[in-house]
C-alpha positions in Angstrom: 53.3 143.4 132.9 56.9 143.7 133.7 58.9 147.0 132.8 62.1 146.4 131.6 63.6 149.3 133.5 64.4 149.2 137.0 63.8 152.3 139.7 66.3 154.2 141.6 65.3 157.2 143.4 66.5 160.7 142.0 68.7 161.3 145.0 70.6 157.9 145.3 73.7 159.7 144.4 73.3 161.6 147.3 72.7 158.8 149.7 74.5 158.0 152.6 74.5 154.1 151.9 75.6 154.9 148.4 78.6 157.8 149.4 79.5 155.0 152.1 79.8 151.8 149.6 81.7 153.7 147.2 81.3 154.1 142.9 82.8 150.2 142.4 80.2 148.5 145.0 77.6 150.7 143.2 78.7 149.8 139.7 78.1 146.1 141.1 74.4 146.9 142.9 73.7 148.3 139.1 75.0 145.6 136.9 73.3 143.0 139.5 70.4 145.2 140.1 69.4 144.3 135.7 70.4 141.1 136.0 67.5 140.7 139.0 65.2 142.4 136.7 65.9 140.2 133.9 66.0 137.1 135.3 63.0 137.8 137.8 65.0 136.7 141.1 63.2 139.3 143.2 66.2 141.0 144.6 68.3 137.7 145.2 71.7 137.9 143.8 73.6 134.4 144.3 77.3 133.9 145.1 77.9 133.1 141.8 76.3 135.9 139.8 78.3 138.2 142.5 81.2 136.5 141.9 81.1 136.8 138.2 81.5 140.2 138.6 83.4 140.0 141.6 85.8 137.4 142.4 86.9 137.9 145.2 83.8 139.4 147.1 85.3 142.6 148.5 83.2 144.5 146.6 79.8 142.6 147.9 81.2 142.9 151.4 80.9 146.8 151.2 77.5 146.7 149.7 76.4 144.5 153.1 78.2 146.7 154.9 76.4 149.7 153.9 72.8 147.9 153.8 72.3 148.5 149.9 72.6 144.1 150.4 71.8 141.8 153.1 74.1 138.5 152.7 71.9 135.4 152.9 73.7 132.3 153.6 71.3 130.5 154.2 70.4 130.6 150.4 73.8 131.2 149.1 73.9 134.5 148.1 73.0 138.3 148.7 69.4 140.0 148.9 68.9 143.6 147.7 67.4 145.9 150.1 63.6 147.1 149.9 64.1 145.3 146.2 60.2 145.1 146.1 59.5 148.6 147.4 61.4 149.7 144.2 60.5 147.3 142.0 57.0 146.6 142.7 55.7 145.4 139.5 58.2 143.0 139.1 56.2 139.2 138.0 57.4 136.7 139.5 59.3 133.9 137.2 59.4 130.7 139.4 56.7 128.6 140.1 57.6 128.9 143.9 57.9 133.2 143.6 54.8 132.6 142.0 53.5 130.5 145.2 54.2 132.9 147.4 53.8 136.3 145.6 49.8 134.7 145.4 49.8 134.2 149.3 52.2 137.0 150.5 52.1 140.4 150.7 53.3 143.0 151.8 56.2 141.6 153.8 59.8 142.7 153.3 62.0 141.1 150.2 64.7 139.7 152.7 61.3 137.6 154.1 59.8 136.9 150.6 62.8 135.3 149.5 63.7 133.0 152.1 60.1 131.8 152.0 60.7 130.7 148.1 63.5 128.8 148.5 61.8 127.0 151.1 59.0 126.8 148.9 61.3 125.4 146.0 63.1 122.9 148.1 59.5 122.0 149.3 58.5 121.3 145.1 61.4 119.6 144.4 60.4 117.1 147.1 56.9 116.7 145.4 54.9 118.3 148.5 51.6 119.0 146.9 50.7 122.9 145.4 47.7 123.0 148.4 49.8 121.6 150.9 52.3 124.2 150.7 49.7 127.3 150.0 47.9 125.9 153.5 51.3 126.2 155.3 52.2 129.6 153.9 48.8 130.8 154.9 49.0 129.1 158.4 52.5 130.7 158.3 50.6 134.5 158.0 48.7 133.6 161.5 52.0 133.2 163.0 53.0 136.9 164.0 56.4 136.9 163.7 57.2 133.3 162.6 60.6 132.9 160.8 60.3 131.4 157.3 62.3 128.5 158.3 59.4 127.4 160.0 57.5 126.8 156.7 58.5 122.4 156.4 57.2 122.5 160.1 54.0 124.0 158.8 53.9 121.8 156.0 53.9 119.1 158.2 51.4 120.5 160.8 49.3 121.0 157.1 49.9 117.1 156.5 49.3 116.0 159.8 46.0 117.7 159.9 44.7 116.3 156.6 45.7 112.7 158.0 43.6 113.4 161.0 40.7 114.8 159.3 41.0 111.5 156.4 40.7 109.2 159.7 37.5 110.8 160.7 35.6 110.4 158.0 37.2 106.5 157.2 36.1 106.3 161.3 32.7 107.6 160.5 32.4 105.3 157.0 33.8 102.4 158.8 30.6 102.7 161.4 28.0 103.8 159.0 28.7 101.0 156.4 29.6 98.1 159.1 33.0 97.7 156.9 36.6 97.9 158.3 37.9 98.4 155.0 38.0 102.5 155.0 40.5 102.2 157.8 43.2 99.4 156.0 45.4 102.1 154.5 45.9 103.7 158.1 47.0 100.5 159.0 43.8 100.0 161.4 43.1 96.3 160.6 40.2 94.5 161.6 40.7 90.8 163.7 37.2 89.2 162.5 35.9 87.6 165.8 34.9 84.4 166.7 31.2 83.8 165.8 29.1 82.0 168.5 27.5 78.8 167.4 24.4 80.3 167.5 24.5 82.8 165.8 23.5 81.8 162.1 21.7 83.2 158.5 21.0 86.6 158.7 22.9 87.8 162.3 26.3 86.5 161.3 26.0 89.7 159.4 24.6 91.8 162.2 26.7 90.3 164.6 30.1 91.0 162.3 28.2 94.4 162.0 28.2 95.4 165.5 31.7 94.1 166.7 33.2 96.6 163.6 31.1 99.5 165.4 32.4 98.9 168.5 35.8 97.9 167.5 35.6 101.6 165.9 34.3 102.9 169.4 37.4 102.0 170.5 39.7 103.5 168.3 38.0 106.6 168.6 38.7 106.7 172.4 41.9 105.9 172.5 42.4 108.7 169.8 40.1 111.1 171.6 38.1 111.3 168.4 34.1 112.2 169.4 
């Protein structure tokens, strides 16, 4: 469960960062460090909430300047630093901090952040909960992968479920004798001309065979064994 208090170390007073950004910027990391902890924004401070407090965003400037924030404008706003080695049982509140808190750990807050607001934009664009948690595991095999990279993912994730939904339509569609499988991939099936000889029971044989090898044929061309 979530503490209500926050964590600063005993000598934070004493710290360079702190003797550097002066008692306003720190009176500014305090106020916004509880408003983090009670809305559950992992460290993110937007320019907004900054600019409640400081209008004209000197006072934020000397906080990035003295690495107690990183300045994110990418998601429009300001980052604490090591926010989650200090605040480690902090839950997560949105269903995308959520998301990646699940798949995630360890990495820095600065990293862990820009990862949920791709993950929010990705949910507000009704990309599937297993679609994304795929990409954001695929995204941990990719060394040092920035997390902008994440929609590419995402896409690699849909691309790859395609792929694998053709082979088993391919594999239906020769099994059964039936094209139909293969219609919503936009494969369609030109029902060929049936020799006059042909009649009763190998009309359905013959139809049969030229769906299996009309299937053959898609599966060379796409390199699909």
């Amino acid at each position: 469960m979530t503490s209500d208090f926050g964590r600063i170390h005993r000598r934070f007073h004493a710290h360079p960062k702190v003797t550097q950004a002066g008692l306003e910027a720190v009176g500014l990391w305090t106020v916004c460090n509880s408003y983090s902890r009670d809305q559950r924004t992992r460290g993110f401070i937007s320019f907004l909430v900054a600019e409640g407090f400081d209008p004209t965003g000197a006072v934020a400037a000397r906080l990035v300047e003295a690495k107690l924030w990183v300045r994110d404008d990418e998601r429009g706003g300001y980052v604490f630093n090591d926010w989650l080695e200090w605040n480690g049982d902090e839950e997560p509140k949105s269903n995308a901090a959520k998301l990646v808190a699940s798949i995630v750990k360890g990495h820095p807050s600065e990293v862990t952040q820009k990862l949920q607001g791709h993950v929010s934009d990705l949910l507000l664009e009704g990309t599937e909960w297993d679609v994304i948690r795929a990409a954001l595991k695929m995204w941990l095999t990719k060394g040092n992968a920035p997390p902008k990279w994440l929609p590419l993912l995402v896409s690699d994730v849909l691309r790859q479920r395609q792929d694998g939904e053709l082979v088993m339509a391919l594999r239906q569609a020769f099994t059964t004798g039936t094209p139909a499988p293969l219609a919503r991939f936009g494969l369609i099936f030109t029902t060929p001309d049936i020799p006059r000889e042909v009649t009763g029971d190998a009309v359905g044989i013959f139809y049969r065979d030229a769906v299996r090898e009309w299937v053959k044929a898609i599966c060379k061309e796409k390199g699909i064994e």
